[in-house]
C-alpha positions as CSV (number, residue, x, y, z in Angstrom):
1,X,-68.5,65.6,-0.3
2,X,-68.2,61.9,-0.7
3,X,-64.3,60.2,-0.9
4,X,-63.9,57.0,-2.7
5,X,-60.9,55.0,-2.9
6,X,-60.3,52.6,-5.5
7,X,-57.0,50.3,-5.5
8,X,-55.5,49.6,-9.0
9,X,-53.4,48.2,-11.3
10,X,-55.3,50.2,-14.6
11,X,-56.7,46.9,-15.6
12,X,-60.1,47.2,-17.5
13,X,-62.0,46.7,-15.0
14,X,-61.1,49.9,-13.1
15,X,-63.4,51.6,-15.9
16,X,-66.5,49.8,-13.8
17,X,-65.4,50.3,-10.7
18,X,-65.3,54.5,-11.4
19,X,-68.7,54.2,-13.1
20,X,-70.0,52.4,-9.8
21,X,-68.6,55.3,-7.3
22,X,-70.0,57.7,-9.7
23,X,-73.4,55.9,-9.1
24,X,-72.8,55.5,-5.5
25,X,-71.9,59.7,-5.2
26,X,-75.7,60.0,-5.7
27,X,-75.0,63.1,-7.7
28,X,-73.6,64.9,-4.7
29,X,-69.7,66.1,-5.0
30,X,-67.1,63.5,-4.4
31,X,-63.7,62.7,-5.4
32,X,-63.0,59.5,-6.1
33,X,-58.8,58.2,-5.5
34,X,-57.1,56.0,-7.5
35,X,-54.5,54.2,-5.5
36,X,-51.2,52.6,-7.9
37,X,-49.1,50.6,-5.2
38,X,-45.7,49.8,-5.8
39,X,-42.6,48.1,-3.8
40,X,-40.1,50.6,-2.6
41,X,-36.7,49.8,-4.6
42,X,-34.4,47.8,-2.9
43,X,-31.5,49.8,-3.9
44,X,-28.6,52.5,-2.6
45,X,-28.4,54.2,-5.7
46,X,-30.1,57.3,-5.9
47,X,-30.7,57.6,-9.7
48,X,-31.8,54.0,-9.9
49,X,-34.6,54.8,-6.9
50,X,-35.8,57.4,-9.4
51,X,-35.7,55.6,-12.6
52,X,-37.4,53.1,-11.0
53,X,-40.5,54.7,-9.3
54,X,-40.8,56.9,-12.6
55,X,-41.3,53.6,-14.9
56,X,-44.0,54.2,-17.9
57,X,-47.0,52.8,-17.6
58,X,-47.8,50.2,-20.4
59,X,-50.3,51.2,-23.5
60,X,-53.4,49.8,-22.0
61,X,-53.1,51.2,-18.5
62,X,-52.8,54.4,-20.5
63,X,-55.9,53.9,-22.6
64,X,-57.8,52.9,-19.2
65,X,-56.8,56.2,-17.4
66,X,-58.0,57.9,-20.3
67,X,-61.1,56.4,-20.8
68,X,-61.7,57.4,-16.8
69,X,-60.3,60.9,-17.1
70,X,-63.2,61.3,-20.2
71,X,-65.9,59.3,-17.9
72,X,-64.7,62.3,-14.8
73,X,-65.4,65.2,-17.6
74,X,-68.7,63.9,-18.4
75,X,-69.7,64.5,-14.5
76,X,-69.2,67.7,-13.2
77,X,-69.6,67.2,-9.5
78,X,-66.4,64.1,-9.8
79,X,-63.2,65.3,-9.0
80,X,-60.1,62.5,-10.3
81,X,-56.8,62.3,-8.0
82,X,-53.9,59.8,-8.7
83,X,-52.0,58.7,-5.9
84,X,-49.3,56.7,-6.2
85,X,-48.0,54.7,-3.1
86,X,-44.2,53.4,-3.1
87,X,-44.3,51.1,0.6
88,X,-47.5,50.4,2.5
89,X,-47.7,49.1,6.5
90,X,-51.0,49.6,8.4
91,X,-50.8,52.9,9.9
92,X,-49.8,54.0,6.4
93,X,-53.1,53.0,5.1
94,X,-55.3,53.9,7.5
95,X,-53.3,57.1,7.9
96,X,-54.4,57.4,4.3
97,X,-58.2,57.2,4.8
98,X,-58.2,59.0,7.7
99,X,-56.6,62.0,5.7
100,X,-58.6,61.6,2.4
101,X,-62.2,61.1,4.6
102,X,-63.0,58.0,2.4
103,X,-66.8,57.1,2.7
104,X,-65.9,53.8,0.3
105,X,-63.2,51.3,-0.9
106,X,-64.0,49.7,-4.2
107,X,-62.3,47.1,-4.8
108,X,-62.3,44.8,-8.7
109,X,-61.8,41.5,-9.5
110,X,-58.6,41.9,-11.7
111,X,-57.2,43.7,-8.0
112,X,-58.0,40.7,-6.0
113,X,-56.5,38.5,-8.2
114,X,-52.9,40.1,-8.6
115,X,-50.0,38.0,-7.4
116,X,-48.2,40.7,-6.6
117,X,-47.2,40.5,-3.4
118,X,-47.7,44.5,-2.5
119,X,-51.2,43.8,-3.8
120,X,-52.0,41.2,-1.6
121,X,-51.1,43.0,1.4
122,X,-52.8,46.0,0.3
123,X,-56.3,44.2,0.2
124,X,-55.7,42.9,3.1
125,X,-54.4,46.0,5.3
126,X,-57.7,47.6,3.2
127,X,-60.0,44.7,4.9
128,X,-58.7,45.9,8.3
129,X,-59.7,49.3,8.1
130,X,-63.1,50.9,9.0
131,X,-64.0,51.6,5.7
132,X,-66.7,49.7,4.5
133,X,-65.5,47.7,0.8
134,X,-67.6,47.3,-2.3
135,X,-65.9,44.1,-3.9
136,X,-67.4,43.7,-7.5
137,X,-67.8,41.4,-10.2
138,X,-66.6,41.6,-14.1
139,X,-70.3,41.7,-14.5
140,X,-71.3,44.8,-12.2
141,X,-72.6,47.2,-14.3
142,X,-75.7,44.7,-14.8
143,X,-76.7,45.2,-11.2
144,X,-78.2,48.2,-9.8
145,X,-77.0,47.3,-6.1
146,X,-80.6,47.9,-4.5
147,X,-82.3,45.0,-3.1
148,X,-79.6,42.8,-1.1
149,X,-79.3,40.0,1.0
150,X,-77.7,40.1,4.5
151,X,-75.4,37.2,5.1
152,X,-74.9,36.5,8.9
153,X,-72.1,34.4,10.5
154,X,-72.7,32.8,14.1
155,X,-69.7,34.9,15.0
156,X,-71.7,38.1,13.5
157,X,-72.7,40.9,16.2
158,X,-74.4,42.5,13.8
159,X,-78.8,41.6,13.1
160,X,-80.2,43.1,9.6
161,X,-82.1,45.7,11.4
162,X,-78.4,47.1,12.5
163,X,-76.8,46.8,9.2
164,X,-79.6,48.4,7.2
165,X,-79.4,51.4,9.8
166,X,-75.5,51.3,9.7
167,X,-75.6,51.7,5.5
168,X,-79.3,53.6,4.8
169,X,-77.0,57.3,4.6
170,X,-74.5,56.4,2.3
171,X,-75.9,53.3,0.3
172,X,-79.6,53.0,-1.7
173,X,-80.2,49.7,-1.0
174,X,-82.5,48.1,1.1
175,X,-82.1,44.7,2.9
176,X,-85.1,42.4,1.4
177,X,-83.4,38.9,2.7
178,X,-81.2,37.2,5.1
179,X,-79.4,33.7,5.6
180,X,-77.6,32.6,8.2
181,X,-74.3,30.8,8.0
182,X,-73.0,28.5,10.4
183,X,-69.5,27.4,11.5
184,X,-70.0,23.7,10.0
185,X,-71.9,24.8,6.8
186,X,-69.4,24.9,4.0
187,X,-70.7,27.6,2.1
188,X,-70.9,25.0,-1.7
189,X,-74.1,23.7,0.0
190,X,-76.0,26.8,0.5
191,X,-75.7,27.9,-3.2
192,X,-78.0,26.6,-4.3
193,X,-80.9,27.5,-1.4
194,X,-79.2,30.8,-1.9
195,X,-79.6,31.3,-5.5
196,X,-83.1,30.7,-4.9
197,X,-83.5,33.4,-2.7
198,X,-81.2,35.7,-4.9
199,X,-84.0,34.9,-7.6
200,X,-87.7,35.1,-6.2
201,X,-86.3,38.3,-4.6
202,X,-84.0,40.0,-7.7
203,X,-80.9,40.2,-5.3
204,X,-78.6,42.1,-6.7
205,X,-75.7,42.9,-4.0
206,X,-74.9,40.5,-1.2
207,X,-73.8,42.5,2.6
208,X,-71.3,40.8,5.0
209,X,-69.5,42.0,7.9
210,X,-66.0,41.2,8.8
211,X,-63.5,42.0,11.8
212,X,-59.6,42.6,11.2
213,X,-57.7,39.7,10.8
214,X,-53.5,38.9,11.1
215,X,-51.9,39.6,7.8
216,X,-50.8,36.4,6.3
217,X,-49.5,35.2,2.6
218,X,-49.2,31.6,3.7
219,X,-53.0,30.8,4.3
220,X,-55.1,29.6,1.6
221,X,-57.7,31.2,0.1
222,X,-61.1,29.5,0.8
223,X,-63.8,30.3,-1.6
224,X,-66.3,32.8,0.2
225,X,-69.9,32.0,-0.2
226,X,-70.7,35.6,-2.1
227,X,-67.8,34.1,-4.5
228,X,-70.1,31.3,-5.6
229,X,-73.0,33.8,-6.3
230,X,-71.3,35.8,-8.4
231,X,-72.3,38.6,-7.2
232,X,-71.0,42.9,-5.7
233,X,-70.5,42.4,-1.7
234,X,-70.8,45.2,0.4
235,X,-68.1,44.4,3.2
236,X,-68.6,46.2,6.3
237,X,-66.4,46.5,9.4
238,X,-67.8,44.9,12.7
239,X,-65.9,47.5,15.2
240,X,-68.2,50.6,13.7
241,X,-71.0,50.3,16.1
């Protein structure tokens, strides 16, 4: 049985990202998670915790978990569970995956562009586990996710050859190309050799690695290079080999 997790908020968008670990299950059995976050109330009041934490969801998030609870039905080997975190730290999340045995975190563009603070740290903590990430694009469900292109960083232990052996049991898709980005290349001029590539070879997913990194809300956020593309990045964890 495969585990997916998906962080959310119940924006549109979730509605993809279910479709896409339904697709990724490879008709085998799985369950996938959906994970609500929320800050802990800062309060002493006992009846004001829980009137807080029980808050209704708005009309539209309603609708979304709807639409995924009809999407679920029409598959008979997808389970749906809700699980709704008040507080997160590291151990909590990783604690979390451990527990659920998830193969896959998806994450979607409306998630990665919260403000909320609690989001923010989520993706982050998420990015420091061992579970490899699937961030897509509003445009996902154009891309079949089976030819992809490797991006390697000088800092990168990883070849092609190891990556393609790393993801060939869980993921169809096969590595067909592979760039290599420096330290002093700012990833605006490779787009366009890039794009190139992405065409001649009908790219549809781009592959990067990462290692954990110190939490921090301070530091800006620098356009990645699979953020110009526009296109799904499988994100996997350096420490797995």
């Amino acid at each position: 049985m495969k585990n997916l997790l998906i962080p959310t908020t119940l924006e549109a968008d979730t509605i993809n990202a279910v479709k896409t670990a339904i697709r990724q299950s490879k008709d085998e059995k799985c369950t996938i998670l959906l994970m609500i976050v929320a800050d802990v109330p800062d309060t002493e009041s006992a009846s004001f915790f829980l009137r807080t934490i029980k808050s209704e969801m708005r009309a539209s998030q309603k609708n979304v978990l709807n639409q995924i609870r009809t999407i679920i039905k029409e598959n008979e080997n997808c389970t749906l569970k809700i699980h709704n975190q008040y507080g997160i730290s590291s151990p909590l999340i990783k604690n979390l995956i451990e527990f659920h045995n998830i193969c896959l975190t998806i994450v979607t563009p409306s998630y990665k562009a919260s403000v909320k603070k609690i989001q923010q740290q989520c993706l982050q903590l998420l990015c420091n586990c061992k579970s490899p990430i699937l961030h897509l694009t509003e445009n996902c469900e154009e891309y079949d996710l089976s030819k992809a292109l490797y991006i390697e960083t000088i800092k990168s232990r990883f070849h092609a050859e190891d990556v393609q052996q790393l993801i060939q049991n869980d993921f169809d898709c096969k590595i067909v190309s592979q760039a290599k980005l420096l330290e002093s290349q700012v990833p605006e001029d490779m787009t366009a050799m890039l794009s190139e590539a992405i065409s001649k070879n009908q790219i549809s997913l781009l592959i990067e690695t990462r290692k954990p990194e110190k939490i921090s809300f301070k530091k800006k956020h620098k356009k990645a290079i699979n953020e110009l593309l526009g296109l799904p990045v499988l994100s996997v964890y350096e420490e797995l080999v």
